[in-house]
C-alpha positions as CSV (number, residue, x, y, z in Angstrom):
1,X,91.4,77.2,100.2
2,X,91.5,77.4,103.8
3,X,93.9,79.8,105.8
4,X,97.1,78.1,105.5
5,X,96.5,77.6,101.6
6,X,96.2,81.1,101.3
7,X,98.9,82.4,103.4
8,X,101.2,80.0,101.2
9,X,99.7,80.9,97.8
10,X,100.2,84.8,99.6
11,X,103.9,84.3,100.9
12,X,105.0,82.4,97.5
13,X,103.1,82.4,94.7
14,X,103.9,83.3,91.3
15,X,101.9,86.2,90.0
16,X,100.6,89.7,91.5
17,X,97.9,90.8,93.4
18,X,95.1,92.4,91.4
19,X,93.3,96.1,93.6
20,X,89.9,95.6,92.5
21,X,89.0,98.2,95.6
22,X,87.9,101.6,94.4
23,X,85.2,103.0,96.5
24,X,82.7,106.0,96.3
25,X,85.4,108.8,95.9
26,X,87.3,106.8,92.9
27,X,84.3,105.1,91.7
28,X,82.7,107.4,88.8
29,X,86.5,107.9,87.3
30,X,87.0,104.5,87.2
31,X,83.7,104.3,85.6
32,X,84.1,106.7,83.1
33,X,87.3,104.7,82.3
34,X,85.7,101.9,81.3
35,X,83.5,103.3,78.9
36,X,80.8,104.1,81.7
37,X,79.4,107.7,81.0
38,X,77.9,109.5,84.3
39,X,74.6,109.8,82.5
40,X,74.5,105.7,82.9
41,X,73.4,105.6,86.7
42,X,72.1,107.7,89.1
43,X,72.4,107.3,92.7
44,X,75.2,105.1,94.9
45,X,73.5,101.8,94.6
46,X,73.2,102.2,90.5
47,X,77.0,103.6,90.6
48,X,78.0,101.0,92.5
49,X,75.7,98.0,90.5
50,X,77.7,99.3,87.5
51,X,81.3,99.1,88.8
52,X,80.1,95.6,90.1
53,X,79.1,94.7,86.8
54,X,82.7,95.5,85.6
55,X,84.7,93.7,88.3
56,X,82.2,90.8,88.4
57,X,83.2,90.5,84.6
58,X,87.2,91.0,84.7
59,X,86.9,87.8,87.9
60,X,85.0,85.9,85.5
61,X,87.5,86.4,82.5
62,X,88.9,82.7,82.1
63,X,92.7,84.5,82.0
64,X,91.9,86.0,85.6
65,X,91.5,82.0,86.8
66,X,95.0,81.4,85.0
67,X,97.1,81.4,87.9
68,X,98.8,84.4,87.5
69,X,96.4,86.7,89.8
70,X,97.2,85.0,93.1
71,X,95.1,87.9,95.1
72,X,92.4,90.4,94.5
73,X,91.4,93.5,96.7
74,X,87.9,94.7,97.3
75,X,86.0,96.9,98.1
76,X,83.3,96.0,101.3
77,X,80.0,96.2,98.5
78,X,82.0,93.8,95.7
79,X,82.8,91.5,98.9
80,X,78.8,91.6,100.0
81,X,77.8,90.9,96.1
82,X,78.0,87.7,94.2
83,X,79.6,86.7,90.9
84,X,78.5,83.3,89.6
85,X,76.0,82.9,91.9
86,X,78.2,82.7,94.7
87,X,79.9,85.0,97.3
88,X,82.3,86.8,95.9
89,X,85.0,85.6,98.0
90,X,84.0,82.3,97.2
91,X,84.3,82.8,93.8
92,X,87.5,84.4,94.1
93,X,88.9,81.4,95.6
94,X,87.6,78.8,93.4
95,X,89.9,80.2,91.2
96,X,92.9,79.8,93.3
97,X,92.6,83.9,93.8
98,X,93.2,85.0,97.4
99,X,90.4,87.3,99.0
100,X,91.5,90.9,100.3
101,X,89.2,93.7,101.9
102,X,89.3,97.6,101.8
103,X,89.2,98.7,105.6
104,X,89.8,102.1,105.4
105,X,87.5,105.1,105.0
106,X,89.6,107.8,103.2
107,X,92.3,110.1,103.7
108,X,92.0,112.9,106.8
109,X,93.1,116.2,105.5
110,X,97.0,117.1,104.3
111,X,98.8,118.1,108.0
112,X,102.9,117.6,108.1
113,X,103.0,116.7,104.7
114,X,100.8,113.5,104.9
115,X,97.1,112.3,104.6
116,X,96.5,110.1,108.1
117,X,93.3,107.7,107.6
118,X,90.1,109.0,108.8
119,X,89.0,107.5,112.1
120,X,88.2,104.4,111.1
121,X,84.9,103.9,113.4
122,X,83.3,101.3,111.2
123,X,86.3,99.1,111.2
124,X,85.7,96.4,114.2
125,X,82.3,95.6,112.5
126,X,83.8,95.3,109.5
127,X,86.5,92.7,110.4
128,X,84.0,91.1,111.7
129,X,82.0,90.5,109.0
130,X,85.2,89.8,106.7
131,X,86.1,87.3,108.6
132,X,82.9,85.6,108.6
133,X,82.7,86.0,104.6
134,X,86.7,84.0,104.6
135,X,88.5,87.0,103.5
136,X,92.1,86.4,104.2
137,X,93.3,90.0,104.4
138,X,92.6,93.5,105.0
139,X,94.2,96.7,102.9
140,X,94.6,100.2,104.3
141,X,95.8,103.4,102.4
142,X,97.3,107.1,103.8
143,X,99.6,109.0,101.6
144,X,102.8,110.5,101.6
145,X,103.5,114.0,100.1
146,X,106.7,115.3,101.2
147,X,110.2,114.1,103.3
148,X,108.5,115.4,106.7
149,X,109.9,113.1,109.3
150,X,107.0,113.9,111.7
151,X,104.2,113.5,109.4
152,X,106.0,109.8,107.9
153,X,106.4,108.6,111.1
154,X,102.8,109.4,112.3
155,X,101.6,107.8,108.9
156,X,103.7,104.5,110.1
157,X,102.5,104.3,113.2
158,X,98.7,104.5,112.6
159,X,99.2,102.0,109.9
160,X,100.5,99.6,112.7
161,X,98.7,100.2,115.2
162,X,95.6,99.7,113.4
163,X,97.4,96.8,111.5
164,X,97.7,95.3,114.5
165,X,94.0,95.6,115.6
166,X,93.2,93.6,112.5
167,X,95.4,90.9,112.9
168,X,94.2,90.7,116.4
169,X,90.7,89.8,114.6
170,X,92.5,87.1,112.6
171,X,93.0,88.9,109.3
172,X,96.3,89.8,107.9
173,X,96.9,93.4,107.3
174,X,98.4,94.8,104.2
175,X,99.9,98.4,105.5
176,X,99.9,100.6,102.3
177,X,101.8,104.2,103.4
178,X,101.6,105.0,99.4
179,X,104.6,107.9,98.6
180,X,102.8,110.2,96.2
181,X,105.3,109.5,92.7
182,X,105.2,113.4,91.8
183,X,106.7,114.5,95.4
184,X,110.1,116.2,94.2
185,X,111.8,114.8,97.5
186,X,110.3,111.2,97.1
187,X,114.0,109.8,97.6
188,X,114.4,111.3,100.8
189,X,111.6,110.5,102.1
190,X,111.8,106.5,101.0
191,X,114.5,106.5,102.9
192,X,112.9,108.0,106.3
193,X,110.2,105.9,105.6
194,X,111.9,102.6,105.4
195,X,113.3,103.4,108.7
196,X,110.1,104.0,110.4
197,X,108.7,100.9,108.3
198,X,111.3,99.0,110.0
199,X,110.9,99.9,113.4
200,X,107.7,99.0,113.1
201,X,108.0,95.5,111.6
202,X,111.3,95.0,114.6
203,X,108.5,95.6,117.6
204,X,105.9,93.1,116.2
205,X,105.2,90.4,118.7
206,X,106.9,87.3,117.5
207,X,104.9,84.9,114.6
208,X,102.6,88.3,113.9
209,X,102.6,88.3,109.7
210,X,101.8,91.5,107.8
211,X,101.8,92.7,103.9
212,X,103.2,96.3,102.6
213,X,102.2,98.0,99.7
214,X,104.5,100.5,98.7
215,X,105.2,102.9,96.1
216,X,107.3,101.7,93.3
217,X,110.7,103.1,94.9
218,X,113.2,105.8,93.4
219,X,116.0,104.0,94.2
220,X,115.7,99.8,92.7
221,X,115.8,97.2,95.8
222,X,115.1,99.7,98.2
223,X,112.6,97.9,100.1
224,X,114.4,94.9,100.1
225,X,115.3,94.3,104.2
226,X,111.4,94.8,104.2
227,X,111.0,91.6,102.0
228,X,113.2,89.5,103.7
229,X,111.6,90.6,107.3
230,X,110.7,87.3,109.3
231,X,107.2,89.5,109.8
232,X,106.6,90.1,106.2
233,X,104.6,87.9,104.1
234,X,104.6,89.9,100.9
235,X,105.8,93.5,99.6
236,X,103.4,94.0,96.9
237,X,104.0,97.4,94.8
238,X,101.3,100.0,93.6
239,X,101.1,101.4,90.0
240,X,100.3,105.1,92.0
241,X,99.6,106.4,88.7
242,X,102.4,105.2,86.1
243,X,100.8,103.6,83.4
244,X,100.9,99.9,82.5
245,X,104.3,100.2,80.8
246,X,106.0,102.2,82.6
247,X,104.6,100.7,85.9
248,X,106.0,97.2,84.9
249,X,109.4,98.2,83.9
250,X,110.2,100.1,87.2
251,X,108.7,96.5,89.3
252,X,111.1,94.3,87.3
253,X,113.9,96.7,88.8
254,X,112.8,95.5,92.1
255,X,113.3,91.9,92.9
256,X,111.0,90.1,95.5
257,X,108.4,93.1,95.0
258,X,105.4,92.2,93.2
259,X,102.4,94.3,91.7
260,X,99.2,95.1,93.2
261,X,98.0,97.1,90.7
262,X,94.6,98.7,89.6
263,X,95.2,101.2,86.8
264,X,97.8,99.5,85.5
265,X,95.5,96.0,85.3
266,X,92.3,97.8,83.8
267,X,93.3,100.8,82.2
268,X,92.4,99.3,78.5
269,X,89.3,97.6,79.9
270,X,85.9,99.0,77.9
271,X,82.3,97.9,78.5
272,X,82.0,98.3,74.7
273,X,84.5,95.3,74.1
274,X,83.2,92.3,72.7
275,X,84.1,89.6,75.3
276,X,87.2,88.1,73.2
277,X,88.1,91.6,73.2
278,X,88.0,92.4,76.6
279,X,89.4,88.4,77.7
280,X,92.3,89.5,75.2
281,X,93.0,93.1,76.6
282,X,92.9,91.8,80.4
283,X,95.2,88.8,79.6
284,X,97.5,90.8,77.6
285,X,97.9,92.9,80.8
286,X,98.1,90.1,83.4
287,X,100.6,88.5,81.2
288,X,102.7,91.6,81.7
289,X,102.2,92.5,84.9
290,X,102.8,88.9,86.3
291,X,106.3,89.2,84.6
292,X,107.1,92.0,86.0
293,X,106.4,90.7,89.2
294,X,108.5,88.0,88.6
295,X,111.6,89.6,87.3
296,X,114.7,88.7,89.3
């Protein structure tokens, strides 16, 4: 797939983008999710040889190749490894599956009721080499934890002015200002931070194309002038906790929002499974969240 395949199979495919991205901070839990006991590795590079292990196998799964995963986040080490012998991004889009990277490098600390990215100091080496690997994309996260109009809009604005930096590399950025699902004024705060979301999107230069991924909002089709913005490509929706279930039946309430989920994709996922186990558990999910994400 070259650029222009991508951004179609992107801006209309039928399925949902799988996050495949958890770094060092995330990495052990994840492990120990899959049936990967701490005892198992010692060190990064064995952490990290293990959590390649299981991403290398769920890309290989013949139901990942189906169609229904149209894009797959990762993390910088899984896009530097190889599955099948080849580059991972490479192998990612011999199966149709468009290649996203991680950019960020964690969360600042809590300050008007938000987590700002950390200076991001690594970054224009980074797009760099993403670009030369064929990644098509780039995803960013900062979080949300109250209706603090100060602290939304300063979230907003680093996303885009970073966002911006990246596409000026010739990646397309997925902003991801993630509202934390447990915040008791989450509805509020949507709603000042679809306003900030769309003055963003309005003082874009003309032909610049970006992704969101948002929370999963309180109030269905909320995030729907976002979808239809000439700017957007995709609004893809994060599981942000919920489980599989519970994740899905909220997306289908959303029309034109699809999933880009993590947790909700792998949470049944065990090293132990036999693999018509694991092929059966992992297409059971996809099946599921693909439908979810194309409900309405």
């Amino acid at each position: 797939m070259n650029t222009q395949d991508m951004m179609a199979r992107i801006a209309t495919g039928q399925g949902f983008i799988a996050a495949l991205d958890q770094s060092g901070g995330s990495t052990p839990k994840a492990l120990r999710g899959y049936g990967v006991e701490d005892s198992e590795w010692s060190g990064d590079d064995e952490m990290f040889a293990q959590i390649h292990a299981m991403r290398a196998r769920v890309i290989t799964s013949p139901c990942f190749g189906s169609g229904k995963v149209i894009g797959a986040i990762l993390f910088e080490k899984t896009m530097d490894g190889e599955v099948d012998g080849m580059p991972t991004a490479d192998a990612l889009k011999a199966r149709g599956i468009v290649p996203f990277i991680k950019v960020d490098q964690g969360l600042a600390d809590e300050a008007d009721g938000v987590q700002l990215m950390k200076p991001m100091d690594k970054l224009p080496a980074l797009l760099e080499k993403s670009v030369a690997k064929g990644m098509f994309g780039t995803k960013m996260r900062s979080v949300i934890k109250s209706a603090n109009p100060a602290g939304i809009a300063a979230v907003v604005a680093q996303q885009f002015e970073v966002g911006n930096q990246i596409a000026d590399a010739g990646l397309v950025p997925m902003l991801e200002p993630e509202y934390d699902i447990h915040a008791a004024d989450r509805a509020e705060g949507e709603d000042i931070l679809m306003a900030e979301i769309m003055k963003g999107l309005d003082a874009l230069p003309e032909g610049r194309k970006v992704m969101l991924k948002l929370s999963i909002p309180v109030k269905a089709g909320h995030y729907t002038p976002a979808i239809n913005h000439p700017n957007v490509v995709r609004v893809v929706a994060l599981s942000g906790g919920y489980s599989t279930d519970d994740a899905c039946d909220l997306l289908a309430k959303n029309p034109g929002m699809i999933a880009s989920f993590s947790r909700g994709l792998l949470q049944d996922l065990r090293k132990g499974q036999s693999d018509e186990e694991f092929d059966g558990t992992l297409s059971k999910a996809i099946d599921q969240i693909a439908a979810a994400s194309c409900a309405g």
